[in-house]
N, C-alpha and C positions, 0 to 999 in steps of 0.2 A: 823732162826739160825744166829749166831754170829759168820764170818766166817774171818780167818785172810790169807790175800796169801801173800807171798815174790816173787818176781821176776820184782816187777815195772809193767813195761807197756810193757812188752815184747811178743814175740811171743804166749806163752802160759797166761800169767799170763793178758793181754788185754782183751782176746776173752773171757775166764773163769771169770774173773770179770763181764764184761759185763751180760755173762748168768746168772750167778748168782743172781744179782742188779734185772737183768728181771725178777726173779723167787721169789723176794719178799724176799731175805734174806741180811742180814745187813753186809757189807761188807769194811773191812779194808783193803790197799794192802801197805804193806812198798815198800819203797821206798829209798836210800841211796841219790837220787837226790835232790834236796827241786824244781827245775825246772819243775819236773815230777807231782807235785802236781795238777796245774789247768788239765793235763789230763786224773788223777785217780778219780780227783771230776766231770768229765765230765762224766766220764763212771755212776755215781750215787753212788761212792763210795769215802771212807773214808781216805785220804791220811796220813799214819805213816813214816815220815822221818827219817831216821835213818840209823845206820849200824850193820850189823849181826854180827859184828864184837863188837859189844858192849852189852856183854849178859844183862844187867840190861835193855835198851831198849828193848832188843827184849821180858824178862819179862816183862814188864809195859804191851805190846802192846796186848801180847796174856793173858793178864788177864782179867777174864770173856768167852773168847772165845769158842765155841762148837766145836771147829772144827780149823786144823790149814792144809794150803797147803805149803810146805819146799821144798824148793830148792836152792840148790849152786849158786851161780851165776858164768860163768866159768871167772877164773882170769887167764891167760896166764902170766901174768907179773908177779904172784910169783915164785921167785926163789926154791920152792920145792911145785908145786901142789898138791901134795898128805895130805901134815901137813897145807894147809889150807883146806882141804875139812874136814880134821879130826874136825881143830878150830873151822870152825863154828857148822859141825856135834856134835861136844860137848855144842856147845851154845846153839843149840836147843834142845838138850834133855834138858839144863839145867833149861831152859826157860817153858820147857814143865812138868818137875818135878817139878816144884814150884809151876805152874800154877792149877797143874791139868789138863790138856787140855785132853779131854777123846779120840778125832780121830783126827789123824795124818794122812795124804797123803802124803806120802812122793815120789819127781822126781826121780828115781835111775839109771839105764840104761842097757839096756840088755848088759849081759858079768858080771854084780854085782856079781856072783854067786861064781866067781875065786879070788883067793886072790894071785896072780901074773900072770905076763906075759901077763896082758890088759893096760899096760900104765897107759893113764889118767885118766881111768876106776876103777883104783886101789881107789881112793876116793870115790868113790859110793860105793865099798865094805865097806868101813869101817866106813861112816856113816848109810850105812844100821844095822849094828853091833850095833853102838851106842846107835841107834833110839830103837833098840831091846833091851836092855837093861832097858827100860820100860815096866813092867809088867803094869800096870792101863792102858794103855793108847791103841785102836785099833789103829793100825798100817797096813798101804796099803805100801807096796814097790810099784811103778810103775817100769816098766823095759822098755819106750821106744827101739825103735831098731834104727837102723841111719836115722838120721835126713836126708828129701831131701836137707835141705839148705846147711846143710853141702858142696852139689855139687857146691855151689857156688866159692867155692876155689877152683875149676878148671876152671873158667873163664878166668884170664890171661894167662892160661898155654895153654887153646885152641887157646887164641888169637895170641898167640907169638909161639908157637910150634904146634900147628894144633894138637893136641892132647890129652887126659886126662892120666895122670900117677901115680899110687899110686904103694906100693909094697904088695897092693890084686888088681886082675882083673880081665879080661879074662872072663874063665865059673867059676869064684867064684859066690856066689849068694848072693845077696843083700835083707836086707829084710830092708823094710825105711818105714819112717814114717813121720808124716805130723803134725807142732802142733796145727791145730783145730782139729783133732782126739785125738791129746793127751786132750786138754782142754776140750773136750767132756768128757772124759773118767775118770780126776781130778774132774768135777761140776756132774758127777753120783758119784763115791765114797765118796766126802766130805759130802753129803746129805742122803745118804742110811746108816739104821742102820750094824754096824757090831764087832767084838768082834776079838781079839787075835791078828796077824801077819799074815799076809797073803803076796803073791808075784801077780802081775797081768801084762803080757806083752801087749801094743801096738806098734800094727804093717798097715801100710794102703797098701802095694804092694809088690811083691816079683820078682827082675827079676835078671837076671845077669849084671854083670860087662860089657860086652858088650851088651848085650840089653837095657842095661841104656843107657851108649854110642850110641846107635845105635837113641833110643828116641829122646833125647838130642839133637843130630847131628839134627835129621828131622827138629827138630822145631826151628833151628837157621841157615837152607838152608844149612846143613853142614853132609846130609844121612852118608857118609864111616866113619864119625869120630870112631876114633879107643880108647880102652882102654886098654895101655901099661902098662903091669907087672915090676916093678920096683924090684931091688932089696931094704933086709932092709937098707943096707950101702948106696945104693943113697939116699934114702930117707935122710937118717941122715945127709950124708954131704951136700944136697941140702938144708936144713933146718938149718945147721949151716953156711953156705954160705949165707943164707939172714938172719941173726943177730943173729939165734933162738939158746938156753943154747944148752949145747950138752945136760944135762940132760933132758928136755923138750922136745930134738929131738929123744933123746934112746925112750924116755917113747912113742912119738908121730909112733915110727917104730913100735914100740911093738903093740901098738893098732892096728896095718894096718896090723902086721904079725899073729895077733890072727883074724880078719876078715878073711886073708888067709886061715888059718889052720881050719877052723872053729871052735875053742873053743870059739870065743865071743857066737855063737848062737844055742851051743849044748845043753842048759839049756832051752831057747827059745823053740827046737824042742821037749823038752818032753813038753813043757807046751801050744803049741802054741793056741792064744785067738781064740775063735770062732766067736765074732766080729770085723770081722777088717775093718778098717776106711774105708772112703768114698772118701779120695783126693787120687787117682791114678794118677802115674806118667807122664799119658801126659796129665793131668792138672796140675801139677808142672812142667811140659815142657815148659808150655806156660808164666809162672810165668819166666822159667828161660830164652825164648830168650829174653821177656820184659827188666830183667836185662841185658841180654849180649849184646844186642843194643844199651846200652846206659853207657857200659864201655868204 
C-alpha cells in the first residue's frame, strides 16, 4: 500500500512509519521541516516537505495514495486554536476530495464527542465533522485518552513547589495513553479493510490523580508527592501570569474542568476498547524520572 502520514517524526508519526516501512508498504510522511528529511529517509521512508497549511501541497502528496494518517499538529501560538484546527481540517478533506483517497485515520481525542466546554478539544470536534463530510471515503476517528507525556508539564512545578496541580485531581480518574500504543493502533487501522465512519478509543492505563502522583513520586525518590486540586480561576490566572492569551488559558481551564467533571470521558466509558496498550504507568514512571533528573 501507498501510505501518506502527517506529523513528521514525532511521537506517534516515527514509531508508525517505521512499522509500516518494516511491513513492506510504501510510505510518505510530510514534514513542514525540510531539516527532518534525512530522518524520515532513514526510517525507509519518503520525505514530503511542506505545509498543511497549503491545500494544493497537501493535494499533490496524497495523490495516488490508498490510505492517508491526519493529524493536527498542536500550534499553541495561534491566536484562536480552534479556527486553525477547522483550517487545516478543511484542507484535508479538501485534499482528500480531490484525491479520492478511499481510508482516512484520522488522530481525534477523547472528549471529540462534545461540541463545548472541552477547550482545546473543541478542534477535534470539528474536524471530526469535516472529515465526515466525506461520504466515499472510510473514515477511523481515533479518540486517544491523556497523553502520559502530557505529565511532563509538571516537572517544574514539582521541582519548585514539591508538588503537581491541575484544577482536576485528587480521586478524579485518569485514563492515559502512551504513543506506541497509539501508533500501534493507527499501522492496524490504516492496513485493515474497512467501510463507513467509525469512532475507536485508545487507552494503555487507568489510575487516579493521586495514584499517578503517588507513581510518579516513587520513581523520582519523591513517595508523599501530592496531587493538588486547583481551582479553574488559578488555573487561568497562573497561565496568564506566564504570558499564555487569556483566551488560550479559559479554553486550557475548560479542558482540566471537563477532566474534573467527567464529561471528557463519558463517551469513552460507553465505548471503552477491549485492547488496551501495553505501556503502563510505571513504565512511563521511569521515562519520567529519566527526564526530571536531568531538568
Amino acid at each position: 500500500m501507498k501510505i501518506i502520514i502527517t506529523g513528521s517524526v514525532g511521537h506517534i508519526s516515527k514509531p508508525l512509519a517505521k512499522a509500516l516501512v518494516q511491513n513492506g508498504h510504501t510510505v510518505a510522511v510530510i514534514s513542514s521541516n525540510p531539516e527532518k528529511q534525512k530522518d524520515i529517509e532513514a526510517l525507509g521512508a519518503t520525505a514530503a516537505i511542506g505545509s498543511l497549511e497549503d491545500v494544493d501541497f497537501l493535494t499533490t502528496t496524497l495523490a495516488g495514495a490508498d490510505a492517508v494518517y491526519c493529524m493536527v499538529p498542536p500550534k499553541y501560538t495561534e491566536p484562536d486554536l480552534r479556527a486553525y484546527y477547522r483550517r487545516i481540517g478543511r484542507n484535508y478533506a479538501s485534499a482528500i476530495r480531490q484525491t479520492g483517497t478511499k481510508r482516512v485515520v484520522n488522530l481525534s481525542s477523547y472528549g471529540a464527542d462534545l461540541d463545548k466546554g472541552t477547550g482545546i478539544i473543541l478542534g477535534a470536534h470539528d474536524v471530526e465533522g469535516l472529515l465526515n463530510e466525506l461520504p466515499e471515503a472510510a473514515i477511523t476517528h481515533l479518540r486517544p485518552t491523556y497523553f502520559y507525556y502530557n505529565l511532563y508539564n509538571f516537572v517544574d512545578m514539582i521541582k519548585t513547589l514539591g508538588f503537581i496541580g491541575a484544577n482536576y485531581g485528587g480521586d478524579d480518574r485518569l485514563v492515559m495513553v502512551d504513543p506506541a500504543d497509539i501508533a500501534a493502533v493507527v499501522a492496524e487501522e490504516l492496513t485493515r479493510p474497512a467501510s463507513g465512519q467509525t469512532v475507536r478509543y485508545i487507552a494503555s492505563d487507568e489510575r487516579t490523580a493521586s495514584e499517578t502522583a503517588r507513581c510518579l513520586g516513587e520513581a523520582i525518590g519523591k513517595p508523599d508527592l501530592k496531587w493538588v486540586l486547583f481551582t479553574d480561576e488559578q488555573v487561568r490566572s497562573r497561565m496568564e501570569a506566564n504570558g499564555m492569551s487569556a483566551q488560550f488559558a479559559a479554553d486550557f481551564a475548560d479542558l482540566g474542568a471537563s477532566i474534573h467533571s467527567g464529561a471528557m470521558r463519558q463517551d469513552y466509558d460507553r465505548h471503552q476498547p477491549t485492547d488496551i496498550g501495553k505501556v503502563k504507568l510505571e513504565d512511563f514512571a521511569k521515562e519520567f524520572a529519566a527526564t526530571y533528573s536531568k531538568a
